[in-house]
ROTOR-932396 format. One record per atom (N, C-alpha, C): residue in one letter; x, y, z. Coordinates in pm, whole numbers, padded with zeros to 5 digits, always signed. Last residue first. Layout:
// residues N
AXYZ ...
END
This chain:
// residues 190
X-02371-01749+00615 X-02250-01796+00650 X-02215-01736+00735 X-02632-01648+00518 X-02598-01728+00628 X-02493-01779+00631 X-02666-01463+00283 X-02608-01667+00279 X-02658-01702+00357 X-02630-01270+00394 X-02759-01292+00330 X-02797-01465+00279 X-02382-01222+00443 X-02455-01199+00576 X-02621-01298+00481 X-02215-01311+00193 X-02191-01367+00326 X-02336-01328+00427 X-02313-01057+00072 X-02296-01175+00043 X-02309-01280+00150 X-02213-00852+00239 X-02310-00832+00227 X-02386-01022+00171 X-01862-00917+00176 X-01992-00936+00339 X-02110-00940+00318 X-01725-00903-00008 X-01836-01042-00011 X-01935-01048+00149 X-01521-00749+00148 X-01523-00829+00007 X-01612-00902+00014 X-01406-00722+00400 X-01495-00681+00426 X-01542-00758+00215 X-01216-01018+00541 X-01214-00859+00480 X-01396-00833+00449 X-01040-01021+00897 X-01130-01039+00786 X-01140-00948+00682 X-00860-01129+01190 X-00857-01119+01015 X-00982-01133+00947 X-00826-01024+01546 X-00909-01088+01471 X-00864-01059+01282 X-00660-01024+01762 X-00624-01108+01682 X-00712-01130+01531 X-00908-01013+02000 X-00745-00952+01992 X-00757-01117+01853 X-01159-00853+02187 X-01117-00960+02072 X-00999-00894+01999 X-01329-00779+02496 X-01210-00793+02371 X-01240-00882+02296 X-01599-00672+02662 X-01513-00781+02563 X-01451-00715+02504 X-01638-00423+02839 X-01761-00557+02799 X-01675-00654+02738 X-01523-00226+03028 X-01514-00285+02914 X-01588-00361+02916 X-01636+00107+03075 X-01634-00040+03134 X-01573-00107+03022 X-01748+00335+03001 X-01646+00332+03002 X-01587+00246+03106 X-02005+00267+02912 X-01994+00346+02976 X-01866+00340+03040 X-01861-00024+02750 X-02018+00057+02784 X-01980+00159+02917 X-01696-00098+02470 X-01697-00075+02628 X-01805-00022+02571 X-01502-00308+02297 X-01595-00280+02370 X-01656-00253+02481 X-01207-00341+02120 X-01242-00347+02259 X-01379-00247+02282 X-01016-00539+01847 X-01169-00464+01873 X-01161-00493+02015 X-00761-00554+01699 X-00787-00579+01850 X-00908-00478+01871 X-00666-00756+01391 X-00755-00643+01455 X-00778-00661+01599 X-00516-00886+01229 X-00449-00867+01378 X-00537-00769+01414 X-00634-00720+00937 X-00520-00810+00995 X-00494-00776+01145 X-00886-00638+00733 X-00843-00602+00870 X-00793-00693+00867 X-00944-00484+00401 X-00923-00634+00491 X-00881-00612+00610 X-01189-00385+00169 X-01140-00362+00292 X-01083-00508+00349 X-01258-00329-00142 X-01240-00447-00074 X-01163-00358+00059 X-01599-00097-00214 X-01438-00204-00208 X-01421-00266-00106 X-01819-00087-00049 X-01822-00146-00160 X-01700-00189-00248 X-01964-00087+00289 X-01861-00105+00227 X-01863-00135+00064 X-02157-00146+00410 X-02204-00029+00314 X-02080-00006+00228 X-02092-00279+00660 X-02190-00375+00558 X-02216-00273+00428 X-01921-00143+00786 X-01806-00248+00737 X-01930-00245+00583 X-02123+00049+00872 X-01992+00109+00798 X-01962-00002+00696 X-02229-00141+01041 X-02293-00049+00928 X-02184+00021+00829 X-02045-00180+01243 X-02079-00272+01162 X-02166-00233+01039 X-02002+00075+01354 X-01906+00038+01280 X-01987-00073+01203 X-02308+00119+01472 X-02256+00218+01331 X-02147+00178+01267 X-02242-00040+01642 X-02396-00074+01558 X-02335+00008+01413 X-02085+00054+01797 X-02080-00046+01751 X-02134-00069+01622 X-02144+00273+01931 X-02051+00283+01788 X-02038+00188+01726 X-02253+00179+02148 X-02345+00263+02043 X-02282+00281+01926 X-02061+00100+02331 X-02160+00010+02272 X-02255+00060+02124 X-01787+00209+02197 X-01883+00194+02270 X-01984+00130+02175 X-01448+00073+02073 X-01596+00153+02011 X-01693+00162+02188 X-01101+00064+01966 X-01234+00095+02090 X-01330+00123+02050 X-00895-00071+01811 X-01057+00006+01774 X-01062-00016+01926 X-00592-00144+01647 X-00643-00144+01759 X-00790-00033+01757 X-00447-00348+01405 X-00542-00243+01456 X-00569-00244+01547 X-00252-00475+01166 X-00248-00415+01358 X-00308-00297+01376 X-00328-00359+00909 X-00256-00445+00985 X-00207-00400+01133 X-00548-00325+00636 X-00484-00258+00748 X-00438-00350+00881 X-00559-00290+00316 X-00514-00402+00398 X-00479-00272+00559 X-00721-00286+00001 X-00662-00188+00110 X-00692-00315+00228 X-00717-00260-00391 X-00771-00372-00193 X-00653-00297-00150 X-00696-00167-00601 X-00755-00278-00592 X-00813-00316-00464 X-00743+00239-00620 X-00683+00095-00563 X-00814-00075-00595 X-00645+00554-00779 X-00788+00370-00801 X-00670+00263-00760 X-00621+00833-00921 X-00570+00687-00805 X-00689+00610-00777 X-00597+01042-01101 X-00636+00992-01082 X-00669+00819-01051 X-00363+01186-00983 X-00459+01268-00995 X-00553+01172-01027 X-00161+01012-00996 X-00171+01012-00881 X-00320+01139-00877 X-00017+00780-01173 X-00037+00892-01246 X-00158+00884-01067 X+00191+00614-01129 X+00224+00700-01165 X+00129+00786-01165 X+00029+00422-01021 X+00132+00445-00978 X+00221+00529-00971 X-00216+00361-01175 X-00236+00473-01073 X-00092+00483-00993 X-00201+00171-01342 X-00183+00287-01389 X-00230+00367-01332 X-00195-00054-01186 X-00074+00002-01227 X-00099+00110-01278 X-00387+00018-00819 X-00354-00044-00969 X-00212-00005-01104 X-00225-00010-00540 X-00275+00078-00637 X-00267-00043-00757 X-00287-00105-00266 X-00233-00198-00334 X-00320-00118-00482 X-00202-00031+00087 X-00279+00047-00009 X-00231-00005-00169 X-00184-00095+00426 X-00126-00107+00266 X-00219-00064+00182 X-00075+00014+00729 X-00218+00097+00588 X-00116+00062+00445 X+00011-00056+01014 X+00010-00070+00879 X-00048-00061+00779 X-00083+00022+01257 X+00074+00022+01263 X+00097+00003+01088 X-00389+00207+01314 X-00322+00119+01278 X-00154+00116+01217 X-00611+00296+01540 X-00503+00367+01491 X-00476+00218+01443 X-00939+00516+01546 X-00822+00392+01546 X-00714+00402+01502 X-01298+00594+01616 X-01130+00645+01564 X-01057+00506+01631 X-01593+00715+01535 X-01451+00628+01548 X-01344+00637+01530 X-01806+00921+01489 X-01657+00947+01607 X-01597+00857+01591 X-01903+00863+01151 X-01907+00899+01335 X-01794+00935+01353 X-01771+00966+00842 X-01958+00925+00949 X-01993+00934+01068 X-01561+00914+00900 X-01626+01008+00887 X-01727+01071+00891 X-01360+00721+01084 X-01439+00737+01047 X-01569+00848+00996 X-00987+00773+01127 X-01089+00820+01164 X-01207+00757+01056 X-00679+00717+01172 X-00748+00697+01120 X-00910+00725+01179 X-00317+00699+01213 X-00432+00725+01297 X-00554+00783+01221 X-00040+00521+01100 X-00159+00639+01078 X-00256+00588+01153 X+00184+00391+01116 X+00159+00467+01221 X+00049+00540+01209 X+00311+00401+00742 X+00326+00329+00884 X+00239+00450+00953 X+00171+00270+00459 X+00190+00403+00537 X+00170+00350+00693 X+00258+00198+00153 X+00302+00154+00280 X+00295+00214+00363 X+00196+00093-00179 X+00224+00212-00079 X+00177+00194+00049 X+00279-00147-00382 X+00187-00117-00279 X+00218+00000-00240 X+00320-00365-00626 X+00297-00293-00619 X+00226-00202-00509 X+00355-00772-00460 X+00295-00655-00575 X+00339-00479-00509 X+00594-00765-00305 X+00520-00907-00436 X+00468-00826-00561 X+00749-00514-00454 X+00734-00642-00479 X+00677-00693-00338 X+00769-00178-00436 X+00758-00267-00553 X+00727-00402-00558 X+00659+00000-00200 X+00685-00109-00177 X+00676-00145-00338 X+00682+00325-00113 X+00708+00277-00198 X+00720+00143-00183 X+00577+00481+00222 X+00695+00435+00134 X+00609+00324+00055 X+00561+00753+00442 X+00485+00672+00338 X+00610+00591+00282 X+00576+00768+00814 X+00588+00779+00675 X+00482+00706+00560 X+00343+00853+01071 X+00476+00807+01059 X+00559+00847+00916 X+00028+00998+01027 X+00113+00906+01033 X+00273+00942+01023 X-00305+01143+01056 X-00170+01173+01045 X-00109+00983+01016 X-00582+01115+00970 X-00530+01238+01036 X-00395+01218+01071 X-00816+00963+00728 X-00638+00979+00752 X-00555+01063+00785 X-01113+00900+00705 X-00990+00990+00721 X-00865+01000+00782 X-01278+00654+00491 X-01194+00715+00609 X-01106+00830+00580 X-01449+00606+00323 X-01488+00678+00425 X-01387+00675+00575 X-01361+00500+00085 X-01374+00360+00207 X-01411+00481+00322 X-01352+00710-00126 X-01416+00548-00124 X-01404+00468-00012 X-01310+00954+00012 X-01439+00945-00104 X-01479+00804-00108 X-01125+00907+00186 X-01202+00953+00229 X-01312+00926+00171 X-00877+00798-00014 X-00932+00749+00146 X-01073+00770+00186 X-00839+00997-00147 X-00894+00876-00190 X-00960+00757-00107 X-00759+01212+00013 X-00873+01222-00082 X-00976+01075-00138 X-00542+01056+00088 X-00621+01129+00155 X-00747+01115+00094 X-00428+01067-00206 X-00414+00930-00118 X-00497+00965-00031 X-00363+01313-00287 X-00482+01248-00351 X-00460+01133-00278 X-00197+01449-00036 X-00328+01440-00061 X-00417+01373-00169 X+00044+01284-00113 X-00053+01271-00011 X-00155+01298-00008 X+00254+01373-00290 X+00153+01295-00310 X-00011+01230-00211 X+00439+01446-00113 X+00323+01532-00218 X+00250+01475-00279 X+00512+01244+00017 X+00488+01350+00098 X+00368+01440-00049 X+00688+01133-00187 X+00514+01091-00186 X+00476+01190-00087 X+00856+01120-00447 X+00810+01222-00357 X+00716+01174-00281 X+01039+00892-00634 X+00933+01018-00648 X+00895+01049-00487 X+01202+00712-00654 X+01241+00816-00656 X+01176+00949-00659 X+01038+00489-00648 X+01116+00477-00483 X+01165+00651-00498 X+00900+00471-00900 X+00852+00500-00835 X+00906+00553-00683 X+01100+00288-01038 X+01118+00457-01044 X+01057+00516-00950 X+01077-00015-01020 X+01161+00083-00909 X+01173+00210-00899 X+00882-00051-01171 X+00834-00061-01074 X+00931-00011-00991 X+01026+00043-01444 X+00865+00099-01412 X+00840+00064-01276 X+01267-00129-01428 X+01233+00063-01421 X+01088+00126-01336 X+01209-00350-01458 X+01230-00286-01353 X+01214-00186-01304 X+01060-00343-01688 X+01004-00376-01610 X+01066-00334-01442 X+01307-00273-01869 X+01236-00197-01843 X+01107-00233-01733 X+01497-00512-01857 X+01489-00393-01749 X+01381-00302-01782 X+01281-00744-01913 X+01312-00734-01793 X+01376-00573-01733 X+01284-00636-02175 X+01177-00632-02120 X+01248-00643-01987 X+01594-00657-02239 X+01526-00537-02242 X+01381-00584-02202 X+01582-00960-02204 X+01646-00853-02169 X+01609-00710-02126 X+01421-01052-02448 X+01402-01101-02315 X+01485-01002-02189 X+01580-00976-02653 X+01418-00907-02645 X+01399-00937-02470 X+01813-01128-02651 X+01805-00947-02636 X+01685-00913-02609 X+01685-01358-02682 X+01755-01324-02550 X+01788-01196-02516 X+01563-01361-02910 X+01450-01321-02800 X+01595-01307-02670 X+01827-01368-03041 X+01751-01218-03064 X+01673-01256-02964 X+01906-01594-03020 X+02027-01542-02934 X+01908-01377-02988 X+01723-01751-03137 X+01727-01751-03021 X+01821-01601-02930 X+01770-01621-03413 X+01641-01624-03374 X+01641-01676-03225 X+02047-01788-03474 X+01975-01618-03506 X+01899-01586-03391 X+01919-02051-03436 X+02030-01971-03356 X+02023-01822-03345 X+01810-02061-03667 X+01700-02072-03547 X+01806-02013-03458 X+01928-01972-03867 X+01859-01881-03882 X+01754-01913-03746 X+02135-02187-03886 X+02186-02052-03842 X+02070-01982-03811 X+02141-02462-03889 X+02005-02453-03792 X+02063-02315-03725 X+02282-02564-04144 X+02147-02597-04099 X+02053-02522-03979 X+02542-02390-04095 X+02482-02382-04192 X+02332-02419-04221 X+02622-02425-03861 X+02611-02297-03910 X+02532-02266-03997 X+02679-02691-03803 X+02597-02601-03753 X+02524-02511-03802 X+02795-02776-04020 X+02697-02847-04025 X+02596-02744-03970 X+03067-02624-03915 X+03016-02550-04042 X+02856-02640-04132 X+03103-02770-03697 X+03075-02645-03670 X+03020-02555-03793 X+03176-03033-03755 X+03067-02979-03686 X+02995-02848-03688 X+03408-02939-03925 X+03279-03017-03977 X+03188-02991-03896 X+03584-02846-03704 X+03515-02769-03849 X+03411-02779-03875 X+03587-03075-03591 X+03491-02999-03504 X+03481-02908-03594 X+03705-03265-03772 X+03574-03296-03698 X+03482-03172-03673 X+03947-03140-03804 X+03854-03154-03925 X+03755-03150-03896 X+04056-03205-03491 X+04041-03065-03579 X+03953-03065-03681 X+04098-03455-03528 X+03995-03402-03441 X+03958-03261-03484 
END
């Protein structure tokens, strides 16, 4: 049995060394990509974002016309995707008086705005549990807002309440949409 597995083993070695080679190397290659992939998306947990705030602000303001007058924290989300996570912010429209507050402002940066924060470019911004009051007159101006929109905006669990002279007229609790294809959508008829 001994001879056998020689034999086997020096059949091996000898016919199919240089594909063996060649596997057991992408398993090092395969390796080192995975940690450096880690790196790049977990380094981020070790940076600062408090100082980072104002170009997030900034960025707020110039492309989706909001202002972002306080919140809770910021944090670092690496997976599914890449996000920054800002609980509790109270949010303003800059154009009018609206104001709202939402429990969740995802903010889904592209990768090479993860690092480099002077100049930040998001894919799609997600805001989750909103609550809006408008009057009747703010109305007209939020829906003007949503339709002038040119990134992607998405509202989750939105609780729009309409009042007239500080009556209410209707709720709507629960509502999901994004703003991506409205203009589209309104001119369809969908």
């Amino acid at each position: 049995i001994k001879k056998m597995i020689n034999k086997i083993y020096k059949i091996i070695h000898n016919k199919y060394s240089t594909l063996f080679r060649f596997i057991f190397f992408l398993r090092y290659l395969f390796a080192i990509f995975l940690l450096s992939a880690d790196l790049f998306l977990l380094s981020p947990h070790l940076l600062d974002l408090k100082k980072k705030e104002r170009p997030i602000k900034n960025y707020l303001l110039d492309n989706y016309n909001l202002n972002l007058k306080n919140y809770e924290k910021i944090k670092f989300n690496p997976l599914p995707t890449p996000n920054l996570e800002i609980r509790n912010a109270n949010l303003d429209l800059s154009s009018s008086n609206i104001k709202f507050r939402t429990a969740k402002l995802n903010i889904y940066p592209k990768l090479i705005s993860i690092y480099n924060y002077k100049k930040f470019d998001a894919r799609k911004i997600i805001l989750d549990k909103n609550d809006i009051t408008l009057d009747t007159s703010n109305f007209t101006a939020f829906i003007d807002y949503i339709g002038k929109l040119k990134k992607k905006l998405t509202f989750r669990n939105l609780n729009l309440k309409i009042n007239k002279e500080k009556k209410s007229i209707f709720n709507l609790k629960k509502i999901n949409f994004s703003t991506y294809g409205y203009k589209k959508n309104i001119i369809e008829g969908e």
